[in-house]
DRENVEX-648466 format. One line per 3 residues: number of its first residue (from 0); for each residue x negated, y negated, z negated of C-alpha. Coordinates in steps of 0.1 Angstrom, whole numbers, plus 5000, padded with zeros to 4 digits. Layout:
% DRENVEX-648466
NUM = X/Y/Z; ... .
***
This chain:
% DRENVEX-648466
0 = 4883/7284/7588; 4889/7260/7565; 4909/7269/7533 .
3 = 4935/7249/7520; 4938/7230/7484; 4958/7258/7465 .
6 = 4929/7284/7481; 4902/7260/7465; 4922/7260/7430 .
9 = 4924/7301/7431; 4884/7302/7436; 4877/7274/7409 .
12 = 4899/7297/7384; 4885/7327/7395; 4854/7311/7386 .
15 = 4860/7302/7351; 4876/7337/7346; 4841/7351/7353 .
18 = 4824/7331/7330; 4845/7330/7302; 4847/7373/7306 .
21 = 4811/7374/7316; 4801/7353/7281; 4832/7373/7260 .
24 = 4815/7410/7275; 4785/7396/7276; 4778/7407/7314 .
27 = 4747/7388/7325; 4761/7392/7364; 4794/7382/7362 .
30 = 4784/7352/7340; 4756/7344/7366; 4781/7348/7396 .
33 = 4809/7324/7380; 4784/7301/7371; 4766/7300/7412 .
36 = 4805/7297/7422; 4807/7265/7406; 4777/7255/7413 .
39 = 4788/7260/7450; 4820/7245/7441; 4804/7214/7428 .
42 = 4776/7209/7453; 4799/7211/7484; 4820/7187/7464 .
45 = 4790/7164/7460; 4773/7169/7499; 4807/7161/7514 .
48 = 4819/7134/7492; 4783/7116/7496; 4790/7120/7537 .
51 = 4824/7104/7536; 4814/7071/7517; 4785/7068/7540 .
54 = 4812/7070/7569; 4812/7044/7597; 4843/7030/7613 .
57 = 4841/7004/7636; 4870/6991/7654; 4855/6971/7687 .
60 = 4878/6953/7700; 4891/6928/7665; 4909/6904/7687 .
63 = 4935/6910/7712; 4957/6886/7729; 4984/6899/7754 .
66 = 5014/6895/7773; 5050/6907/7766; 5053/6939/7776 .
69 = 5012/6944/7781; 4995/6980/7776; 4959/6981/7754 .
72 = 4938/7008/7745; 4937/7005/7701; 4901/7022/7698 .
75 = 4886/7035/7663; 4847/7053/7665; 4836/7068/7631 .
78 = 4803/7084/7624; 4785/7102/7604; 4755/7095/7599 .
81 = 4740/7119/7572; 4728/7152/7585; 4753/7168/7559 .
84 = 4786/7178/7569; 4812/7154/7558; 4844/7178/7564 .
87 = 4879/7180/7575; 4888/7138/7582; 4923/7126/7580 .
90 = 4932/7090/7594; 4968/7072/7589; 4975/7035/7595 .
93 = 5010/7019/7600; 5015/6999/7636; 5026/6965/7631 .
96 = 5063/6961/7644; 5056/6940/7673; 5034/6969/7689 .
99 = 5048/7005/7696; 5031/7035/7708; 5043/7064/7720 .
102 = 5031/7087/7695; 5051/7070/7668; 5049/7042/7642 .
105 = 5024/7057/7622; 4985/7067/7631; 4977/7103/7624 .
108 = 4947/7120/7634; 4924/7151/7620; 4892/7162/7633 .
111 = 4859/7176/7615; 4830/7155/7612; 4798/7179/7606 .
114 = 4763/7165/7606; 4754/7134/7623; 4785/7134/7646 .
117 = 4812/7107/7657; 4848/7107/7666; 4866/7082/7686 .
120 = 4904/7079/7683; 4919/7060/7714; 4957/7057/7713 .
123 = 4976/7037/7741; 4996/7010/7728; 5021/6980/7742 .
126 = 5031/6946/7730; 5068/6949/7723; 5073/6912/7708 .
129 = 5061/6878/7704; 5040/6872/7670; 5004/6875/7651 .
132 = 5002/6914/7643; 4980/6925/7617; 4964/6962/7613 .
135 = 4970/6969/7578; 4935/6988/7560; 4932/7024/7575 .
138 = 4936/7051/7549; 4909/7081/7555; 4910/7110/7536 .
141 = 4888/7140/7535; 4885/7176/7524; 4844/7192/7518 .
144 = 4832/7217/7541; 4853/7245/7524; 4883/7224/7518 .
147 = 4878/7231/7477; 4885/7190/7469; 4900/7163/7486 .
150 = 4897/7122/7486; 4910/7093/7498; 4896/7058/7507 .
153 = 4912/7027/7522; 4892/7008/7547; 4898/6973/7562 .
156 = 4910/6972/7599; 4901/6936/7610; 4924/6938/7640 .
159 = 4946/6910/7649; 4970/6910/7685; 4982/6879/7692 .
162 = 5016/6889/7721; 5023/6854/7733; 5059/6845/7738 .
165 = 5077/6852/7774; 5076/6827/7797; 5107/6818/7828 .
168 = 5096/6800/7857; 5103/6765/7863; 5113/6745/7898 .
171 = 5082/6724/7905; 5103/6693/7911; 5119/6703/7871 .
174 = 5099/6669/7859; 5107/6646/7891; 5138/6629/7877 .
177 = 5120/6625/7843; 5085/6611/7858; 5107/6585/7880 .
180 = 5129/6575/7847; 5095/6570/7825; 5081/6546/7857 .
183 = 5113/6527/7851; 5133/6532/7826; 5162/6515/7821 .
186 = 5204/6513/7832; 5215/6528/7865; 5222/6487/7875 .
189 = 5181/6477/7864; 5166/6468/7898; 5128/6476/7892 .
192 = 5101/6448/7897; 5103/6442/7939; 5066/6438/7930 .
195 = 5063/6474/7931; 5079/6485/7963; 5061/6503/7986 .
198 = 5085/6510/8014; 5116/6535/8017; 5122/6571/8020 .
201 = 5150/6596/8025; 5164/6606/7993; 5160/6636/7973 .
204 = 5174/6658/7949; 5170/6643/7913; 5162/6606/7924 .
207 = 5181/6575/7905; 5210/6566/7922; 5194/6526/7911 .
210 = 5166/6533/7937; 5195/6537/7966; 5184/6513/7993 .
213 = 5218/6499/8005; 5211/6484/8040; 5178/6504/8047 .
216 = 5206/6537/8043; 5233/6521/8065; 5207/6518/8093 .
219 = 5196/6553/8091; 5228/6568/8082; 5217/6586/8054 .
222 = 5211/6578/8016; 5175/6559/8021; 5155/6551/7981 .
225 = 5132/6526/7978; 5095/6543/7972; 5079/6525/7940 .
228 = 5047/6525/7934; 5037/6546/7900; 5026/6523/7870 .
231 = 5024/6550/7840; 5003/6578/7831; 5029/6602/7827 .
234 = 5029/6629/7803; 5049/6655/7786; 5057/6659/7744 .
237 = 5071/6694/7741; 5092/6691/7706; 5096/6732/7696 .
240 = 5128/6730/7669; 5139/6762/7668; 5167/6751/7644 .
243 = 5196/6774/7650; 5226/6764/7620; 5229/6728/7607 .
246 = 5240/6746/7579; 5212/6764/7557; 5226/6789/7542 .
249 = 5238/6805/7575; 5203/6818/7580; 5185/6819/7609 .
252 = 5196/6834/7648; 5169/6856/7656; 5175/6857/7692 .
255 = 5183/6822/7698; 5152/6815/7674; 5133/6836/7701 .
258 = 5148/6820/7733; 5136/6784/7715; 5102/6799/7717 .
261 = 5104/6813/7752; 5115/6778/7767; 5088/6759/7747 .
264 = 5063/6782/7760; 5081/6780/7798; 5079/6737/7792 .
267 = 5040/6735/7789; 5030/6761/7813; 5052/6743/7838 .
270 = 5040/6711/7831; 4998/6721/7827; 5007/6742/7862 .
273 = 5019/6709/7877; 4987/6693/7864; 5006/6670/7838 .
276 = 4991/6665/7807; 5008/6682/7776; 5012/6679/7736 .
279 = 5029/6704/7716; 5048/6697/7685; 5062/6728/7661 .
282 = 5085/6723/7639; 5085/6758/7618; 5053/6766/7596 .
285 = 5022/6787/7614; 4990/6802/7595; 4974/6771/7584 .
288 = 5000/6749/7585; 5030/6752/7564; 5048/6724/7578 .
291 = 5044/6725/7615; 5018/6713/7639; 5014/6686/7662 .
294 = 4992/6688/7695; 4985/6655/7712; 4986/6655/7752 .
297 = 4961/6673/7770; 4951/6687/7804; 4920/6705/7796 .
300 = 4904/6739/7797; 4918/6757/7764; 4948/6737/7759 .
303 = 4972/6766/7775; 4957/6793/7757; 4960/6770/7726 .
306 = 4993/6763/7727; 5006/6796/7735; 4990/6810/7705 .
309 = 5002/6782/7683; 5040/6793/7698; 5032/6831/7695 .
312 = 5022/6826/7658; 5046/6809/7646; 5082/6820/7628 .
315 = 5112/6803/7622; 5123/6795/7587; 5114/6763/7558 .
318 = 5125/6733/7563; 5127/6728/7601; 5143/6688/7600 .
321 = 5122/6675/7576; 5089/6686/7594; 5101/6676/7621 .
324 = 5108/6642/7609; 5073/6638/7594; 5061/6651/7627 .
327 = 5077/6626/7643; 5065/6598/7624; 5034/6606/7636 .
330 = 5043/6608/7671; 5051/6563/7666; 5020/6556/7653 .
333 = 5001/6579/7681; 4981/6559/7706; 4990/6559/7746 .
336 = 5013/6551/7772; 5050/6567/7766; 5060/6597/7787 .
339 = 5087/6628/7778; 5094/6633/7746; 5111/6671/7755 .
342 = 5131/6684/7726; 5136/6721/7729; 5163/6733/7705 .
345 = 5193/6759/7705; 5211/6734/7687; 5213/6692/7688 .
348 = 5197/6681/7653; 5215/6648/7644; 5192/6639/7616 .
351 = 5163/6630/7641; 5182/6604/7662; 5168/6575/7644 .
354 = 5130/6584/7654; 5140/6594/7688; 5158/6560/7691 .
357 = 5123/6545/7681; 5107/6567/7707; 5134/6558/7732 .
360 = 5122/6519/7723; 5088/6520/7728; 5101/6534/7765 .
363 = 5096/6571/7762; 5121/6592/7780; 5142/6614/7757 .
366 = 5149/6647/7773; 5169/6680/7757; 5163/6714/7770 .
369 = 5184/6744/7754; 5197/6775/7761; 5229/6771/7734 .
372 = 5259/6750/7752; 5244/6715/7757; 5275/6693/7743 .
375 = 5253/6662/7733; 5261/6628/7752; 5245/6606/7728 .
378 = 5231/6573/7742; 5195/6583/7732; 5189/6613/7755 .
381 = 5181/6602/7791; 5177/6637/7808; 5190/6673/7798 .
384 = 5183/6707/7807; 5198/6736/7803; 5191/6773/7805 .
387 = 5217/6799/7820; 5198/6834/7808; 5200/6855/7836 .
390 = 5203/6827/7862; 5175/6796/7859; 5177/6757/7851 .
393 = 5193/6727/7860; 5191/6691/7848; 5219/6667/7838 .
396 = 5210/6625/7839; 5233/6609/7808; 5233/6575/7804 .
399 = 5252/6560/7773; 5273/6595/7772; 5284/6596/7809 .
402 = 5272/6630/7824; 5264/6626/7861; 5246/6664/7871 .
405 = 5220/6665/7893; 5222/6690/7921; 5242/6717/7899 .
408 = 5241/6743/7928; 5202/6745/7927; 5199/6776/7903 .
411 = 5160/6782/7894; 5155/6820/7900; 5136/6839/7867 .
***
């Protein structure tokens, strides 16, 4: 049985009672038997303290990277190796707030170490939200073999979960009206090079009303387009601006900060699943980079994984319009052929018109995908998208402010 502090404090006074009446009486034996109590007192203090700084915590899984909503085993082992007992063991750590466990928000566990021993601690825990969550140092503290003294030590816990953000499907024809308006771009009444024809085809569901092939549809009785042949590489720019308030001092919407995230997330998992190469551009600051990030377009091994980690570490806040501005700077000077420049935002910002009119120029198609109320009819945006939460997607063709929606009634399942 182990005894507890205030038991420990009664023996060391009994102790020096002894001695002090064992030297005032001068009794040989009860000097003798204060002195062997702290003697005791002092070497069970010294055996056990020299056990727990020789203690060995290993943690071995250090980095984690998991789903919404995804279950992992958080795993401590810590051994002893001395063949001297190191005591009652005490281990408390705080969970990071985007991870819960059942047992609480705070790690506390107690078990006896003796000689040569080890102790695993296995807790079950869950990824609650998106984010880069940190395992703050793990506080141990120990009592000797008779529970007489106590100590405490702090030890780092390199653990990092990365929870990536959520992620709604997409309609694999989301890109068709998109990929046909960067072949050729222009007004609805542009007739594209006759060079380029192929033949004709029934029409589809997102196709430019400009392709409509007037005779070849009055022979078949049915809206006929004229099939042109593909002359650009196209590719997707994914523009995360999770700007929620032109107005700074209203702070920043959490949850529409969130759904800016989710969406940008959606965007290039769509687009890499559809085998479309994909850049990444982030407005708000991420470990490393205090003024965003910008990802050029790729369809390799690694650039999913990369780009939702870039998106899960991120958070909202600095100045969002002015990175993006310098961001996009960089965007007109970047070699290729132009593609989708794909703003995702809660909210229009106003300021960045001027370089999307310069990427509109150099014939990129502008698109807008949000999940606020989509009230922009600006000249420079050639395709929106919006998200109904609850519902799916749907896309709306604007040219110089005129709306014209493309198949409203096909609602994208989540």
């Amino acid at each position: 049985m182990i005894w507890t502090t205030w038991s420990s404090r009664t023996i060391e006074a009994v102790a020096v009672i002894l001695v002090l009446a064992g030297l005032v009486m001068r009794n040989f034996i009860l000097a003798v038997t204060g002195f062997f109590i702290v003697f005791a007192l002092w070497l069970g203090y010294f055996l056990a303290r020299r056990a727990f700084l020789h203690l060995e915590v290993e943690w071995p899984q250090s980095r984690l990277t998991l789903e919404p909503g995804q279950s992992f085993q958080w795993v401590v082992d810590i051994a002893n190796p001395l063949s001297v007992a190191a005591g009652e063991i005490q281990l408390r750590q705080d969970v990071p707030t985007g991870l819960a466990m059942a047992e609480g928000s705070r790690i506390d566990a107690r078990f006896v170490l003796g000689g040569r021993q080890r102790a695993r601690l296995a807790l079950a825990m869950h990824a609650r939200e998106r984010g880069r969550w940190l395992f703050g140092p793990a506080e141990l503290s120990h009592s000797d073999l008779w529970g007489w003294s106590d100590s405490t030590q702090k030890r780092p816990a390199p653990v990092m979960v990365t929870v990536w953000p959520r992620r709604i499907p997409f309609a694999a024809d989301l890109w068709a009206s998109a990929r046909a308006m960067g072949d050729a771009k222009g007004q609805m009444w542009d007739e594209p090079d006759p060079s380029l024809y192929l033949g004709v085809r029934p029409y589809r569901p997102g196709d430019p009303l400009k392709w409509v092939h007037p005779f070849a549809s009055a022979r078949a009785g049915g809206l006929m387009i004229k099939e042109v042949e593909r002359v650009r590489d196209f590719h997707i720019d994914v523009i995360c601006h999770p700007l929620t308030s032109l107005t700074p001092w209203y702070g920043t919407d959490r949850v529409a900060a969130e759904e800016c995230f989710t969406l940008s997330a959606s965007a290039v998992e769509s687009a890499l699943h559809c085998e479309i190469a994909c850049g990444l551009t982030i407005s708000s600051p991420l470990p490393g980079f205090g003024h965003g990030i910008s990802l050029p377009p790729a369809l390799g091994p690694g650039t999913r994984e990369e780009c939702l980690t870039d998106l899960a570490w991120t958070f909202p806040g600095g100045a969002l319009s002015d990175n993006l501005k310098t961001l996009l700077e960089t965007l007109t000077h970047r070699a290729g052929t132009p593609g989708l420049i794909l703003v995702v935002s809660p909210i229009w910002d106003p300021s960045l018109e001027p370089w999307l009119n310069r990427l509109s120029g150099m014939g990129h198609v502008i698109g807008w995908l949000s999940g606020g109320p989509t009230d922009k009819t600006a000249a420079d945006v050639d395709v929106m998208w919006r998200w109904v939460k609850g519902r799916g997607i749907y896309a709306q063709h604007v040219s110089r402010g005129v709306r014209s929606v493309v198949d409203p009634d096909r609602i994208v399942a989540e």
